[in-house]
C-alpha positions in Angstrom: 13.1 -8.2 -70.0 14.8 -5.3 -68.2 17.5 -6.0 -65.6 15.8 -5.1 -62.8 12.7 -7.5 -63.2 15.3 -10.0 -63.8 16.1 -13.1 -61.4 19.9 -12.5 -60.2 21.3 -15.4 -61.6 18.9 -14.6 -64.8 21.6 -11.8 -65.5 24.5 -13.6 -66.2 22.3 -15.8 -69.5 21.7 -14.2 -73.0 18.3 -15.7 -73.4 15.2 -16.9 -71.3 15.9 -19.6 -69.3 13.6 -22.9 -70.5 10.5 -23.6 -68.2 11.9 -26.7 -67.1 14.9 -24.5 -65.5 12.3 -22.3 -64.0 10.5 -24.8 -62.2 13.6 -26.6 -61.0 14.9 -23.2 -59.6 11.6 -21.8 -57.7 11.5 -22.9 -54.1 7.9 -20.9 -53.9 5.8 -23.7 -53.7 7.8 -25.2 -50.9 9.0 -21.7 -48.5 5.7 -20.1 -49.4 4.6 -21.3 -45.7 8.0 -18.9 -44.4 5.6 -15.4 -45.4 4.9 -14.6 -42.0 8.2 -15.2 -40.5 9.7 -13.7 -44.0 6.9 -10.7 -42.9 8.1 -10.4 -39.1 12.0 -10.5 -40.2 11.3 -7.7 -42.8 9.1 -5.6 -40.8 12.5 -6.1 -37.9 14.6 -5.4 -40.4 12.7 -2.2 -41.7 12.4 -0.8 -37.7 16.3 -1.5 -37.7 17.1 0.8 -41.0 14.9 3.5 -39.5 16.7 3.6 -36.0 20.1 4.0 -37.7 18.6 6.7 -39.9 18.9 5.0 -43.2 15.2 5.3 -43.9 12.7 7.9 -42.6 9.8 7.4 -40.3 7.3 7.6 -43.0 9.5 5.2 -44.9 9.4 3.0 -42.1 5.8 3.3 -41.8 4.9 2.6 -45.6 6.8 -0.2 -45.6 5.3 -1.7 -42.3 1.4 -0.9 -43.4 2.6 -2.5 -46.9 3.4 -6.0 -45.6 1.1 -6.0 -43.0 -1.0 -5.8 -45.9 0.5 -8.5 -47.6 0.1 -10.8 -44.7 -3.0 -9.9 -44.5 -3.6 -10.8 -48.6 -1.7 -14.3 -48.1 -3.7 -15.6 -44.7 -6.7 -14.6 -46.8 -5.6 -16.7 -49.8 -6.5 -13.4 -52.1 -2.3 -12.8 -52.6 -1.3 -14.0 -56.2 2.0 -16.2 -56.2 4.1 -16.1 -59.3 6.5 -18.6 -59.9 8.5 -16.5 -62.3 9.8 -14.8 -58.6 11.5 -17.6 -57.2 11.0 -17.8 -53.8 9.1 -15.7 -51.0 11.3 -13.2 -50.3 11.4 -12.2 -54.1 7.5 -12.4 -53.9 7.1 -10.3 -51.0 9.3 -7.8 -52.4 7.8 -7.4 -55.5 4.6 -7.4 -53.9 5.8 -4.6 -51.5 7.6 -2.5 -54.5 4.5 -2.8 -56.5 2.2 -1.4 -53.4 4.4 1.4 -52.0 7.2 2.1 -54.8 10.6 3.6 -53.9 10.3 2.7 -50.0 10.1 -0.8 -51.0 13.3 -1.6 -52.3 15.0 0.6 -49.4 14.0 -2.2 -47.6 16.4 -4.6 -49.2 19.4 -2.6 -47.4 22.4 -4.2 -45.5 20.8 -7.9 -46.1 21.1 -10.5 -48.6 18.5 -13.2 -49.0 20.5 -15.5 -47.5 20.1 -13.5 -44.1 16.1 -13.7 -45.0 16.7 -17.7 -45.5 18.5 -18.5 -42.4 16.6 -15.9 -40.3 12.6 -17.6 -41.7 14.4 -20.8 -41.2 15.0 -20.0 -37.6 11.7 -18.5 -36.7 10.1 -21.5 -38.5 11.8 -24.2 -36.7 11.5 -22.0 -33.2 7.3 -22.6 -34.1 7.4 -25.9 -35.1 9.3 -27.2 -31.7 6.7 -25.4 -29.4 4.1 -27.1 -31.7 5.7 -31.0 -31.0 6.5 -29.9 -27.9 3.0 -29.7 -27.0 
């Protein structure tokens, strides 16, 4: 397995890790309701890089009409969910690297998933309170 397909923590072991540590790492089957707001933060994200010039337009543009398309895939229930990623953010990425190439992983730029946790988290709690809220 090449370093780049790699999970990060996947890096740092000299063989595969056993399923049982797979499956205790992957928060995909839980956060996997987050891809919209994963979506909408990344998309955000995407229009900020392009207004301080560290992508192009057309970059910009790729990588919108890419997860749009995504989105689109996951409401649809036709987007295939592998474990193996980890969590959304890893799955949308791939996703998005597989469907555009090189634009994709600009989009990665000046945020850790952390910043992606914390910011779905946000924008997932903001929904749920106007839902019990009404």
């Amino acid at each position: 397995m090449d370093n780049e397909k790699k999970k990060s923590w996947e890096k740092r072991l000299a063989g595969e890790p056993d399923e049982l540590v797979v499956d205790f790492v992957e928060s995909l089957s839980v956060d996997k309701r987050l891809y919209k707001y994963d979506i909408a933060g990344s998309i955000a994200h995407a229009q900020m890089l392009a207004e301080q010039k560290l992508i192009s337009r057309d970059e910009f543009k790729q990588i919108k009409d890419g997860l749009i398309e995504i989105s689109q895939e996951i409401t649809a229930g036709r987007f295939k969910f592998d474990k193996s990623l980890e969590d959304i953010h890893m799955a949308i990425e791939a996703a998005l690297i597989a469907k555009i190439g090189e634009a994709g992983k600009k989009l990665h730029t000046g945020r850790s998933r952390n910043d992606q946790v914390a910011t779905d988290t946000r924008l997932w709690i903001r929904d749920e309170i106007e839902i019990l809220q009404t």
